[in-house]
N, C-alpha and C positions, 0 to 999 in steps of 0.2 A: 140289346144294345151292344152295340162292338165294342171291346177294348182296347184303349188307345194306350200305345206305350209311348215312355219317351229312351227307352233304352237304344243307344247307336246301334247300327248295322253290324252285325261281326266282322263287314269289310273295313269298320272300322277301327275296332278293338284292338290295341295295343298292345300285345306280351310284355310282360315283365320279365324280370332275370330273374325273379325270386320273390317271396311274399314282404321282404322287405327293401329290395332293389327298386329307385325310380324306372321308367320304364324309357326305351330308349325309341327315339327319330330320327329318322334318318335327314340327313340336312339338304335342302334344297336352294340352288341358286337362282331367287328372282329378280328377272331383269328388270329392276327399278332401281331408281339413283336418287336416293333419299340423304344425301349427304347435306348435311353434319350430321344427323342422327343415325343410329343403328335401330332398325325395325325389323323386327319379325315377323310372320305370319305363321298363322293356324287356323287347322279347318274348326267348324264350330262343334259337328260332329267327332271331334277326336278325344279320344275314351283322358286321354292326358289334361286337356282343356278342361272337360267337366270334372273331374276327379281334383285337381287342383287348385280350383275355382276361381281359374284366371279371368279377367276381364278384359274388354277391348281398353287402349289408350293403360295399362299397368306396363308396370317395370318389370322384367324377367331377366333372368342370369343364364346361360346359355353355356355348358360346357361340350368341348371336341378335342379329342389329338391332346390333351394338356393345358387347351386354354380357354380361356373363358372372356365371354363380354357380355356388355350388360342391353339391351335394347327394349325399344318399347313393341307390344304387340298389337297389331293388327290379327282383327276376326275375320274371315273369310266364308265363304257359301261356296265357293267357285273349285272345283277337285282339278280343275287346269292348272289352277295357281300354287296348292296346295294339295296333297290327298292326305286321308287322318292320320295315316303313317308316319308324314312326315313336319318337317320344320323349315320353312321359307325365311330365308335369309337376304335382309336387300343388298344392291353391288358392295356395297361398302363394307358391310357389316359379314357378309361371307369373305370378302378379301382377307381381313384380319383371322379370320379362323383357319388358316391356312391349308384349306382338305380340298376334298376330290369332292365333286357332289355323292352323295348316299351318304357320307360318311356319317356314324352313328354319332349322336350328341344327346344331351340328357339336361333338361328346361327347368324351371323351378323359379319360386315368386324371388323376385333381387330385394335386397337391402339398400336404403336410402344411400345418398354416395356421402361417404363421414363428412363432408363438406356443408354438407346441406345445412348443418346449425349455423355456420358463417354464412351463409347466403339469408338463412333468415332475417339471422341481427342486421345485415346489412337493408333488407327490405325497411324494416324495422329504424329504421334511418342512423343507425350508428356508426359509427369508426372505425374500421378493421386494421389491422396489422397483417405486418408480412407473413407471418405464419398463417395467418387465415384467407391470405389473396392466392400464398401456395400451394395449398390445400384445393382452392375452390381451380384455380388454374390449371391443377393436374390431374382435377376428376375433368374439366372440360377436356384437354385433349385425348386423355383415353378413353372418352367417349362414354361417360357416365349418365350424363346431362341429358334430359328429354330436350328438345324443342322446346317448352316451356319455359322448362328450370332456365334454360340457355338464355332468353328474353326476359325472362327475369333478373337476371344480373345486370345482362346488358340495359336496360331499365334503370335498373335499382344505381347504374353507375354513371348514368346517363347525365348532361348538363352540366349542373353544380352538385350533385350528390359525393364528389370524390374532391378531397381537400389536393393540394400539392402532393403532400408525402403518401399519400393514399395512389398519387399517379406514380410516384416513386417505385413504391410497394407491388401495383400491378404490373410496371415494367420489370421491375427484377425476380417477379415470380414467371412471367410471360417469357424471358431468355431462360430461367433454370427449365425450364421444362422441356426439353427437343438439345440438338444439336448444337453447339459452337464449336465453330472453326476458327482456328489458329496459324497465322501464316508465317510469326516467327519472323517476323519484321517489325521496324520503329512505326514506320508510316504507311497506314492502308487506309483508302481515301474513298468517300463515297458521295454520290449526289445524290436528292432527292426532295419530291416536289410535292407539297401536300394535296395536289388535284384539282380536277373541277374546273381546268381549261382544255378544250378540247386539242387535239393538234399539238399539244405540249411535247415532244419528243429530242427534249435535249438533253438525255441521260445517252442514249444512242449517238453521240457524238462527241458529248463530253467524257466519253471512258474512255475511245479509241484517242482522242489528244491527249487525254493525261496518262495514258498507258504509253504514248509514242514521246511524251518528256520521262519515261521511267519510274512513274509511279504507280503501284498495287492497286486496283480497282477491281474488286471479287463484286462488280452488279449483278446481283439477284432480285429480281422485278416481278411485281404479281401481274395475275391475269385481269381483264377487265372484269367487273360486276357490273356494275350500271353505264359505265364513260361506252363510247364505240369503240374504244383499240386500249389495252393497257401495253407499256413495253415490251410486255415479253411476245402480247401478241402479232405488235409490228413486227417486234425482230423476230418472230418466228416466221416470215414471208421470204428473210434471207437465210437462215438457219436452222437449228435442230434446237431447241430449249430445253426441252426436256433429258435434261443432265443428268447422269449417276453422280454422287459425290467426288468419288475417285476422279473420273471424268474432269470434272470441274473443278477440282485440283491442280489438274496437269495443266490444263488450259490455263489458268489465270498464274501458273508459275511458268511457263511455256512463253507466255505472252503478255504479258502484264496485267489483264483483264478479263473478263468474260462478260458479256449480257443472256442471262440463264433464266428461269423460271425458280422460283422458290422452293418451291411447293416439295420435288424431290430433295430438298437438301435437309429437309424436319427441322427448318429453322424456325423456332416461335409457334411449334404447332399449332396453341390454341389461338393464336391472330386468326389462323385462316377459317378455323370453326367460328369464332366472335364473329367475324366479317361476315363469313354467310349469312345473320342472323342480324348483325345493324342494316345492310344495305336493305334488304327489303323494308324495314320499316324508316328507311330516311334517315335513319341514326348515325351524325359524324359529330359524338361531343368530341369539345377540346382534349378530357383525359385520355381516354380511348383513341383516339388519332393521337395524342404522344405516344403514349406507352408503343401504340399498334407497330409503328415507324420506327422509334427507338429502339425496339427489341431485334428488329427485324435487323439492325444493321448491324448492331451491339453482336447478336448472335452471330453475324457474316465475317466478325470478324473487325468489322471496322473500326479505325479510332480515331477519325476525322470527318467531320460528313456539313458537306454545304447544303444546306435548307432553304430551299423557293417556298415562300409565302406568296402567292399572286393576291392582290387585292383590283378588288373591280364589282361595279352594281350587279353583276350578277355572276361573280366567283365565290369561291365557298366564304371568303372571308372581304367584308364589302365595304371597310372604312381602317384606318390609320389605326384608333385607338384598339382597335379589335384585336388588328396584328400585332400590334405592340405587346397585349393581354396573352396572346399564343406563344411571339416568340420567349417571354418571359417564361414561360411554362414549362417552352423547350430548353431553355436553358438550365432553370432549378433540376430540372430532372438528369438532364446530360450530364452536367458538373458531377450529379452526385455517381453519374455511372462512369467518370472518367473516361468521356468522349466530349472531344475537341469539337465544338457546335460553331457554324458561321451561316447565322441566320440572314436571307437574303431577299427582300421584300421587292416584288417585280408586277409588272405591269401583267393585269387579272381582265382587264377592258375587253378583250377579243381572244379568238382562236388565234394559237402562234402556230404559221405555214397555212397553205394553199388548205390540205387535206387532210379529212376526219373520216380516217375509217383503217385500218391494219396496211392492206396495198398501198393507200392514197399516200400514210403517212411515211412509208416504208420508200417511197420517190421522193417524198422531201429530201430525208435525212440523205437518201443517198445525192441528191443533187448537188446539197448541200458540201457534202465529200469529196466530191468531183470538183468544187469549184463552178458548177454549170451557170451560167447566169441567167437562166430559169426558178435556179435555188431562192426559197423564199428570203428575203433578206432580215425578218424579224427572227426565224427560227437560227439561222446563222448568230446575227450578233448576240441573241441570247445565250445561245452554248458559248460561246465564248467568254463570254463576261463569267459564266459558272464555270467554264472549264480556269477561266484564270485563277477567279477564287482559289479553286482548289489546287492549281498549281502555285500559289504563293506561301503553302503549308511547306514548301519543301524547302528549309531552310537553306539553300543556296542560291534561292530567286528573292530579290527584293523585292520590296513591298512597293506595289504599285507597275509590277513588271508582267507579272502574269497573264494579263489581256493580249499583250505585244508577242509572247511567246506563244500562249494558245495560235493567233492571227498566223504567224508565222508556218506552226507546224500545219495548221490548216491548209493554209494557200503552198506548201511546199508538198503536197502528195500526202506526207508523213502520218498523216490521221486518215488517210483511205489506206496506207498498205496495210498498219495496222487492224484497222478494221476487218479488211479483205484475209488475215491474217486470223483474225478471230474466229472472222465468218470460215473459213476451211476447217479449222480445228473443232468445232461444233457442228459441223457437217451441212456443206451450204446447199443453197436452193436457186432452181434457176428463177433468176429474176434479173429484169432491164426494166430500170428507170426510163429508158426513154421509150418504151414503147407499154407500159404497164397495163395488164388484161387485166379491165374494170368489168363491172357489172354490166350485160349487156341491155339489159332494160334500164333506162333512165330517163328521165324530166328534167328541165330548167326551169330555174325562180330568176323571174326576171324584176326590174326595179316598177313599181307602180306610179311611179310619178318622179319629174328631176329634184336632184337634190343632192347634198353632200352625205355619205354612211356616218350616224352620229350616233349608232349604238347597232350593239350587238346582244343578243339573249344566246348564253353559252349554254344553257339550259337546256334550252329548245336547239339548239342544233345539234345538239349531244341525243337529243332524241330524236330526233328526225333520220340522224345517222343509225340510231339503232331501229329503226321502224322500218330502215331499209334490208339489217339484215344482218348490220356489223356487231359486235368484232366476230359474233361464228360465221358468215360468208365473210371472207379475208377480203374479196373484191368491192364488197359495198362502201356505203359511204356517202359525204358531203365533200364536191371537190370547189371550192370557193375561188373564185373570182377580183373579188374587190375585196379591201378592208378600210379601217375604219379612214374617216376624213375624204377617202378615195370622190372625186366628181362622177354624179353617172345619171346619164339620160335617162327620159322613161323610156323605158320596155328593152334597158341596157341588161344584159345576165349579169346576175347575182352569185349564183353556182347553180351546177348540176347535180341531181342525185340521180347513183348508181344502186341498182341491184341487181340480185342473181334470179330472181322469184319475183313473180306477177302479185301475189299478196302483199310480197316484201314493199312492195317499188306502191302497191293502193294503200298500204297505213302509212306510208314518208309520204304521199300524197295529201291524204287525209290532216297528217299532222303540220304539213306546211300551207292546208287551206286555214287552219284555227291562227297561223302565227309565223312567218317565214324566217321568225330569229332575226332581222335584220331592220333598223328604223333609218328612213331618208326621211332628214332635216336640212340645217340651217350649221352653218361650219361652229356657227357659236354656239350651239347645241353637244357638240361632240366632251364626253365627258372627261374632265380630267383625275389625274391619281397622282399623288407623289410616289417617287420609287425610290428605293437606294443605287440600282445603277445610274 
């Protein structure tokens, strides 16, 4: 009978330093983008693996150069991805270790993150305090948290599980952890919209007015997860986003404003790890969307911030008392963080402007600046109505004045030079609204039958838009036609979709044969909302 070993190959085998030195790997960088978490790989064959009797899906501690992180391991078979020499680090998780590939590192079983008793009690359904939301807050952003651990919070804090002062508690552990910016001013003003209307893009004209009457707007905007275009995506079709801090220092003292990307500024680190991990599972509790939004601003700096609520049957938030329940939430929390809150409850019924996708929207806003009168007219009087808002904080404007002045510096150029102003100093990009290179494959939805538009699913055109391609092809998209109340014959266009890609352009297909987002009825059908504008 032959003797089977199970001893590795010598190609395998690992030198030590010493009979009591771990033994050292060299670090490899694999191109895999596993962000939030930090993962590692190793071969199954490597003398380190068996000897320390790691397992696939455990925790490992990882030291290089001085520093150390903590990731979960992946097992491998494949000597492409790993050889038993070494140690696979995914993009994220080699970024932080700051080395050359080979460089030598030294692996070992990790210790649970000190946090983790607070994340139990809280599974456990108890009450935490601030020292244990900053504790758990500051193992998520350095990256302590498996995948799991991370869904598990996000869970555990999900709904009603989180009192008021518990939202308190994780907004002001969420700003101590990462960067704040300080501009050394009375008054720095910001907007923002809790989501979930497609085409919303009036943060991109509300900064350039209120930066053109002389007030501080440091907008830093995330990228989309689920919507077709987040702000910074549109405004990246005119500009450069992705900001050094310094950078964006100069610009928003230079100019009165910037519209920027977040994400380089380390504002609220653990928001952007949390976010990764609700939006796939559909998770937008109320605390988590405070905290998320509040930190985010609180850290920018801000200490005035006008807040869109849209409510509409299928916006995030779909009745009166709902809003009423959120803004009350935003407000407890604000007060206690001494930011000036003016909650602003807005019509959620439809997409606001023509188009839903980074380009499409990126032509509104600019039409809109021009004065063109092609410019959609809902996305116009919205920014305005928030740019007033926010120009009435400035204690030389009377209350009730700010609409007049926003309209003013609108229709006088003064909010496009600005703009154009921004857009140079963040390094512009060619782009013409009137001629905008969309997606060259596209389809029409046309109306099925006459009628008046008396509902809109924001839902499904948000996906439809993404089925085409958007927000990573910047050209796709939904470019709409009619809105709501609008008359339209059968077989009148409803919108066009654009994309870049033959699959992109057969799932927006697909997804507009199940539901085209759009119901022809009866005028007395079309649904009403009260609003505060």
């Amino acid at each position: 009978m032959n003797k089977v070993t199970t001893e590795p190959s010598a190609a395998c085998q690992v030198p030590s330093n010493g009979p009591f030195s771990p033994a050292r790997l060299s670090l490899r960088r694999v191109l895999i983008d596993t962000y939030p978490e930090n993962v590692a790989y190793m071969h199954r064959d490597c003398e380190v693996y068996r000897a320390e009797g790691f397992k696939a899906l455990s925790k490992v501690e990882i030291r290089s150069n001085g520093r150390s992180i903590l990731a979960t391991l992946n097992v491998v078979d494949d000597e492409n991805i790993v050889s038993c020499g070494e140690l696979g680090l995914s993009k994220a998780a080699f970024a932080q270790m700051g080395v050359a590939d080979g460089h030598p590192s030294t692996v070992s079983q990790a210790e649970p993150p000190e946090s983790i008793g607070a994340l139990h009690r809280k599974l456990d359904g108890e009450r935490l305090e601030l020292d244990d939301f900053r504790a758990i807050v500051r193992d998520i952003a350095e990256h302590h948290y498996s995948k799991i651990e991370l869904t598990a919070f996000v869970v555990a804090t999900c709904r009603d599980e989180l009192d008021r002062e518990e939202v308190y508690f994780l907004t002001d552990a969420m700003i101590e952890v990462g960067r704040r910016l300080d501009w050394h001013e009375h008054l720095v003003v910001d907007k923002h919209c809790i989501g979930g209307i497609p085409g919303n893009r009036t943060s991109m004209l509300v900064v350039p007015i209120v930066a053109a009457h002389g007030l501080l707007c440091p907008k830093t905007s995330s990228r989309a997860i689920t919507s077709p275009a987040g702000t910074a995506d549109t405004m990246e079709v005119l500009a450069n986003v992705e900001l050094p801090v310094e950078q964006l220092e100069e610009i928003v003292r230079n100019h009165r404003g910037c519209i920027a990307w977040g994400g380089t500024a380390n504002l609220s680190p653990s928001d952007d790890v949390l976010i990764s991990v609700e939006r796939p599972l559909s998770l937008d509790s109320p605390g988590q969307m405070v905290a998320s939004i509040l930190s985010k601003k609180i850290a920018a700096g801000s200490n005035h911030l006008v807040l869109d609520i849209p409510i509409g049957p299928t916006a995030k938030v779909r009745s009166m008392p709902d809003a009423q329940r959120l803004r009350r939430l935003f407000e407890y929390v604000a007060k206690r963080m001494s930011l000036s809150l003016d909650v602003v409850i807005t019509d959620g019924r439809q997409p606001i402007g023509f188009g839903i996708g980074p380009v499409l929207e990126a032509r509104d806003v600019m039409r809109v600046l021009e004065n063109d009168p092609r410019a959609p007219v809902d996305l116009r009087q919205k920014s305005l109505r928030l740019a007033g808002r926010l120009i009435e904080c400035d204690p030389d404007v009377r209350g009730g004045d700010g609409f007049a002045i926003a309209r003013d510096i609108l229709d006088s150029g003064r909010a496009l030079a600005k703009m154009n102003d921004i857009i140079k100093a963040q390094g512009s990009k060619s782009f013409d609204h009137n001629h905008p290179e969309l997606g060259a494959l596209n389809f029409e939805v046309r109306a099925p039958e006459a009628g008046v538009v008396a509902g809109f699913d924001n839902l499904q055109l948000a996906r439809i838009a993404r089925f085409a391609g958007a927000p990573k092809v910047k050209n796709a998209g939904v470019d709409l036609t009619c809105k709501l109340g609008d008359t339209v014959e059968a077989g009148a266009l409803l919108y066009r979709v654009h994309a870049g890609f033959a699959a992109d352009l057969e799932f927006a297909r697909q997804a507009c044969s199940k539901s085209t987002g759009y119901t022809i009825g009866r005028a007395d059908q079309v649904p009403h909302v009260f609003v505060e504008f």
